[in-house]
C-alpha positions as CSV (number, residue, x, y, z in Angstrom):
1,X,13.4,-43.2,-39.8
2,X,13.6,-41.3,-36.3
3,X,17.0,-43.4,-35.6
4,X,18.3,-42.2,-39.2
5,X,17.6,-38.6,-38.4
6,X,18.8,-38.6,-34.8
7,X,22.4,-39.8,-36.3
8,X,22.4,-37.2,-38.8
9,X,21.6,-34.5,-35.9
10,X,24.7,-36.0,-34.2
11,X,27.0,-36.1,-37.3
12,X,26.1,-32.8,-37.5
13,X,29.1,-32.0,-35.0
14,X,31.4,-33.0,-37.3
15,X,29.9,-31.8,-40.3
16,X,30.1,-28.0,-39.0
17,X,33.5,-28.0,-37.8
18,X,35.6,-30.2,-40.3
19,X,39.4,-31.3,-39.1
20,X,42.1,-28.8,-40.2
21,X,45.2,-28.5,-38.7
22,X,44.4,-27.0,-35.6
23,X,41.8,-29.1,-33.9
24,X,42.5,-32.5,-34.5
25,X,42.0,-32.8,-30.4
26,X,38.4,-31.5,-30.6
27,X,37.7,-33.3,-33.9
28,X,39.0,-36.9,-32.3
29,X,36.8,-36.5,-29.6
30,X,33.2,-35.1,-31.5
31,X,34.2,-38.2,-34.2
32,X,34.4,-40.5,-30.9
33,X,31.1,-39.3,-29.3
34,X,29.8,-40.2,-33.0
35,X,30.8,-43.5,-33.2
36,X,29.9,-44.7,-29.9
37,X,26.1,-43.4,-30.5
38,X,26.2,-45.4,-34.1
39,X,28.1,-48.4,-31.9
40,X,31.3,-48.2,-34.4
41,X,33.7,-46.9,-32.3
42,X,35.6,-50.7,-32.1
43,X,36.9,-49.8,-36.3
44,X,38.9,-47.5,-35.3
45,X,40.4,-49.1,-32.1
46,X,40.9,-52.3,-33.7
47,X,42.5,-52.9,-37.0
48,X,40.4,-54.3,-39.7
49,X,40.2,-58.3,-40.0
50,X,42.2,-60.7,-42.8
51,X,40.0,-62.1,-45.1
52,X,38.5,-65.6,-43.9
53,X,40.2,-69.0,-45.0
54,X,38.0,-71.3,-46.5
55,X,36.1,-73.3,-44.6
56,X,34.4,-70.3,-42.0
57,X,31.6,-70.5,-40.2
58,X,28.6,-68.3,-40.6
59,X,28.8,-66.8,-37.2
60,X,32.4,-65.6,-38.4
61,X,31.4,-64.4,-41.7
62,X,28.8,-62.5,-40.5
63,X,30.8,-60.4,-37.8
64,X,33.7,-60.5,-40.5
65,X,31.3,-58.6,-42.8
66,X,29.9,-56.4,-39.9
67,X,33.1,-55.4,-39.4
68,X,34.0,-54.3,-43.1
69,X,30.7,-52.6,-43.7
70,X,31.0,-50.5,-40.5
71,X,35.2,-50.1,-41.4
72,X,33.4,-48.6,-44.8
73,X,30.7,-46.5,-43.1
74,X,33.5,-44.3,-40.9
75,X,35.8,-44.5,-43.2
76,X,33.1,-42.5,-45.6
77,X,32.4,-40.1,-42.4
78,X,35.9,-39.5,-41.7
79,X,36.6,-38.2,-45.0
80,X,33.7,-36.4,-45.4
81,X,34.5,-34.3,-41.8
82,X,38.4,-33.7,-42.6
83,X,40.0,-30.8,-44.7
84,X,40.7,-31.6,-48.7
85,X,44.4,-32.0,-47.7
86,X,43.6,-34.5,-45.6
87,X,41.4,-36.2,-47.7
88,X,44.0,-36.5,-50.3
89,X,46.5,-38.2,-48.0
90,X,44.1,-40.9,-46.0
91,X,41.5,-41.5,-49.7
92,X,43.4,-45.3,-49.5
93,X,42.7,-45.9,-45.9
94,X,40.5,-48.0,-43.5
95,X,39.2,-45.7,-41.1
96,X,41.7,-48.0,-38.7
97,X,45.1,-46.7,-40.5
98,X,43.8,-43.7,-40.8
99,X,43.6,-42.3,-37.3
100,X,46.6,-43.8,-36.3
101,X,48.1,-41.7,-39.5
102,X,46.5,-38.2,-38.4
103,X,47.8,-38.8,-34.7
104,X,50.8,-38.8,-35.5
105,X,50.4,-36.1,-38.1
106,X,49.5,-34.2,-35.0
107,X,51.4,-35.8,-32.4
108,X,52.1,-32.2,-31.3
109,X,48.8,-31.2,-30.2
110,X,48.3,-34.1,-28.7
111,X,51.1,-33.9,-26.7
112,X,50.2,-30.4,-25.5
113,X,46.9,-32.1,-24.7
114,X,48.1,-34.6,-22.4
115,X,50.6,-32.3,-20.6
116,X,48.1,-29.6,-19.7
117,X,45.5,-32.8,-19.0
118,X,48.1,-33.9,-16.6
119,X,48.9,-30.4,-15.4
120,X,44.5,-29.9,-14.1
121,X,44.4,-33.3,-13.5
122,X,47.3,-32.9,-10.7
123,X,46.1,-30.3,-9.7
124,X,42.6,-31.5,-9.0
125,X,41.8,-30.5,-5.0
126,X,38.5,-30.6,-3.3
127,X,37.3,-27.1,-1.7
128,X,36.4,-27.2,1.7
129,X,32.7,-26.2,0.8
130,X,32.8,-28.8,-2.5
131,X,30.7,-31.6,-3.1
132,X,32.8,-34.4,-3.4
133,X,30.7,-36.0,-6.6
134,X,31.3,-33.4,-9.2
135,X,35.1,-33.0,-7.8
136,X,35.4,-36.7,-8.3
137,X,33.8,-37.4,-12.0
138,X,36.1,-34.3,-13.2
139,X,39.0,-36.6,-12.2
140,X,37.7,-39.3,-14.0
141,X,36.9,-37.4,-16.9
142,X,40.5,-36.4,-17.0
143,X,41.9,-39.9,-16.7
144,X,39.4,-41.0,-19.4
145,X,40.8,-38.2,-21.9
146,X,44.0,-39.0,-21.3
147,X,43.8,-42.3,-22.6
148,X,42.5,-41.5,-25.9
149,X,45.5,-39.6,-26.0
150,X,47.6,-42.9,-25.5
151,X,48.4,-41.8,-21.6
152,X,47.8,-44.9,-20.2
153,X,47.0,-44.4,-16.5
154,X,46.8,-47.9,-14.4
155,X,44.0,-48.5,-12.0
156,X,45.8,-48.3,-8.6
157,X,47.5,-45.4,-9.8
158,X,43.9,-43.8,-10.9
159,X,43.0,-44.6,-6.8
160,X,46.2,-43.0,-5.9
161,X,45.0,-39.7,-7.4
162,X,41.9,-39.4,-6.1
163,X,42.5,-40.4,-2.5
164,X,44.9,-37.2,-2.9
165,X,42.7,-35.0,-3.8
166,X,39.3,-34.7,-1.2
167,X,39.6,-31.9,1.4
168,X,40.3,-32.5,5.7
169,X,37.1,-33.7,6.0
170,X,37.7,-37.4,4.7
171,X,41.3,-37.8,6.2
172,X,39.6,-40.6,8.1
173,X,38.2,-42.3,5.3
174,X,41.3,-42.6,3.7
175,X,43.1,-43.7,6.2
176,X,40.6,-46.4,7.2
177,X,40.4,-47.2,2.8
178,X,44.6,-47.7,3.1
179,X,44.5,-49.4,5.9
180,X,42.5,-52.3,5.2
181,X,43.6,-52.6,2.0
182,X,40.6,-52.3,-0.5
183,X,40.3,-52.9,-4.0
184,X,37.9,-50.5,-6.0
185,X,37.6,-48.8,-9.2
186,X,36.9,-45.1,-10.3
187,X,33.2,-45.4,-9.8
188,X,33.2,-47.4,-7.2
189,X,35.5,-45.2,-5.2
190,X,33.5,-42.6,-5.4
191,X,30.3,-44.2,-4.2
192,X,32.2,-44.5,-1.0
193,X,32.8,-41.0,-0.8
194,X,29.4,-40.0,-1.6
195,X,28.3,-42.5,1.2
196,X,31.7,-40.8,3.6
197,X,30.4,-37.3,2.8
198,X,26.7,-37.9,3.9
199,X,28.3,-39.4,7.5
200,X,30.4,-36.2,7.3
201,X,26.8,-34.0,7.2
202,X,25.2,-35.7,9.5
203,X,28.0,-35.5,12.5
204,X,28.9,-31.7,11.8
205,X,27.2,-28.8,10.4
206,X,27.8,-27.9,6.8
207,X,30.9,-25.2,7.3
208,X,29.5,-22.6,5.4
209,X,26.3,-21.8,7.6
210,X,28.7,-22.2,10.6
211,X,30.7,-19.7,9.6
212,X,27.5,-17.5,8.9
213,X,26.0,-18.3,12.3
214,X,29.0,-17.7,14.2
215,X,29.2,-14.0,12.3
216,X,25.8,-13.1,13.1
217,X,26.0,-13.8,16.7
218,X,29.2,-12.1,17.2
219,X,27.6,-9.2,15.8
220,X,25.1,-9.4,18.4
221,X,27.5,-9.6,21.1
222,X,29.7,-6.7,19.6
223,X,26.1,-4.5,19.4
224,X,25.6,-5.3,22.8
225,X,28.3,-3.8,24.6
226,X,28.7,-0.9,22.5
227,X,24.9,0.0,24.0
228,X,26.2,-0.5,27.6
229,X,29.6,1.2,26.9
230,X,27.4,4.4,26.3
231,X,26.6,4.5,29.6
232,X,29.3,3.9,32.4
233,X,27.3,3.3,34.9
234,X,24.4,1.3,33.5
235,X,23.1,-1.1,35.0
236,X,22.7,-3.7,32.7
237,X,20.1,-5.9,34.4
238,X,17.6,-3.1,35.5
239,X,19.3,-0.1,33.1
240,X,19.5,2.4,36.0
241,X,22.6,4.7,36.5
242,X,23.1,3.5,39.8
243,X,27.1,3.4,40.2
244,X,27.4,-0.7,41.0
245,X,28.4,-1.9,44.5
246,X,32.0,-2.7,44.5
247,X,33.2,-6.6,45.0
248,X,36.3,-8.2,46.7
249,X,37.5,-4.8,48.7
250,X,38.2,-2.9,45.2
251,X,37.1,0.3,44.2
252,X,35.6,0.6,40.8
253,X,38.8,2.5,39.5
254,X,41.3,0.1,40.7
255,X,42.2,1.1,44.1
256,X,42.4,-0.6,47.8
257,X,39.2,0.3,49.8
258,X,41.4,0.0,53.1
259,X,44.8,2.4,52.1
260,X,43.1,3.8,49.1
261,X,46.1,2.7,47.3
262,X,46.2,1.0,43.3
263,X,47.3,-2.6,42.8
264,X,45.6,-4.7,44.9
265,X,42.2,-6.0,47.1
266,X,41.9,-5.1,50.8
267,X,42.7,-9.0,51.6
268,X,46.1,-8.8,50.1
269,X,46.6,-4.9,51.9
270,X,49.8,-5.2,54.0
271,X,48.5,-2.5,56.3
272,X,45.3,-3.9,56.6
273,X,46.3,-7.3,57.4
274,X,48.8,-5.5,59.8
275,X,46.1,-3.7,61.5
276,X,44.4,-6.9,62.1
277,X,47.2,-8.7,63.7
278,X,47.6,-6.3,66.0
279,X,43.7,-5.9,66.9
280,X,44.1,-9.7,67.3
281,X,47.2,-9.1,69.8
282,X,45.5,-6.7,72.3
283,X,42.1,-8.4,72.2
284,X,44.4,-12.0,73.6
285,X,46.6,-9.7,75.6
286,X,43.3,-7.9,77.4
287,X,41.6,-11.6,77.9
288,X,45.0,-12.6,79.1
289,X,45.1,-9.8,82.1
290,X,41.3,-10.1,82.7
291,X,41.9,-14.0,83.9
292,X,44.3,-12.9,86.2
């Protein structure tokens, strides 16, 4: 009883929006979703057996009949869920037949559904502050929609895509995953990068409370010397207006302390060191004449 009820709840899907001629994409997919919960998808992806020769087992009998009762069971639903147009055309059908008929009764809309599948699916690029999980499954939700639209992707080529799309961060991971070569699928693949992205944490910071640290403390910094620019003559240790001791032989604004001149220290001021020289000169010249 609660199993009867809970496929009625999801046949319910189809029941409120019924297939017209503008959403056979959406109605392909609900009637899918259906039919994998009542484990009948495989009628419509594989056409209905020949009758048995004589002579069949019972194991064959019995999944020949499975087959034709669950062939009759969608083919009900599918008639039921579709426009009275529709129903008119497909009446004389095995559920089989009949969605290959409707897609290519709307091979249009399901070409514009692989193109723009293709279009987001290319364009599929991890942020820098993504997770890479939920980047990953959207890809593979995009390559599993685009083969129920008969865009076949192969599985290296699937691996190709994905290894395209993670951010800077993993440009070592796949390099090393080229490099040696490895075979994985979709889901495998990205339990490697789940595993690749908790290395990535644990050697640097996430970059989104860098960049908030870094902002903060800048601010400080930026507060700081505003405060002390106030004041000229601060002193910044102490906070007295004590004009600081000049360093080096400069004055504060720039000028010698020997020739009072701009430009450079008093070790580098021509006169100065000329001056020395000289006092240098007559102090050897007067110990020259005193040891005579």
């Amino acid at each position: 009883m609660a199993n009867n009820s809970n496929n009625f709840s999801i046949r319910s899907v189809l029941e409120k929006d019924k297939l017209t001629r503008t959403n056979f994409l959406d109605w392909q997919r609900n009637l899918r979703i259906v039919l994998k919960q009542e484990r009948k998808l495989y009628v419509i992806d594989i056409r209905r057996p020949t009758p048995l020769a004589e002579g069949s087992s019972r194991v064959q009998h019995n999944a020949y009949q499975k087959h034709i009762d669950d062939d009759t069971d969608v083919q009900c639903l599918m008639l039921a869920t579709v426009s009275a147009e529709l129903q008119k055309l497909h009446e004389n059908m095995d559920s089989y037949d009949m969605i290959e008929h409707l897609k290519r009764i709307f091979e249009g809309q399901a070409r514009q559904g692989r193109f723009d599948t293709f279009k987001s699916l290319n364009a599929c690029k991890q942020g820098e502050r993504d997770p890479v999980g939920p980047h990953v499954l959207k890809m593979i939700g995009y390559i599993d929609y685009l083969e129920k639209l008969g865009a076949l992707i192969g599985p290296e080529h699937q691996i190709d895509l994905i290894l395209q799309s993670p951010n800077n961060n993993y440009s070592q991971f796949v390099m090393n995953y080229n490099m040696n070569e490895i075979i994985k699928n979709s889901t495998e693949l990205l339990a490697m990068l789940k595993t690749a992205e908790t290395n990535i944490q644990k050697v640097s910071p996430t970059p989104i409370l860098m960049v908030i640290k870094g902002k903060d403390k800048g601010k400080g910094k930026w507060k700081g010397k505003k405060k002390m620019g106030s004041n000229s003559n601060a002193n910044p240790k102490h906070g007295s207006t004590k004009a600081l001791k000049p360093k080096g032989g400069v004055q504060r604004d720039g000028d010698c302390h020997y020739c009072k001149k701009p430009g450079h220290w008093k070790r580098n001021c021509h006169a100065y060191l000329e001056d020395l020289k000289k006092k240098k000169d007559d102090a050897a010249s007067d110990s020259g004449t005193t040891g005579k």
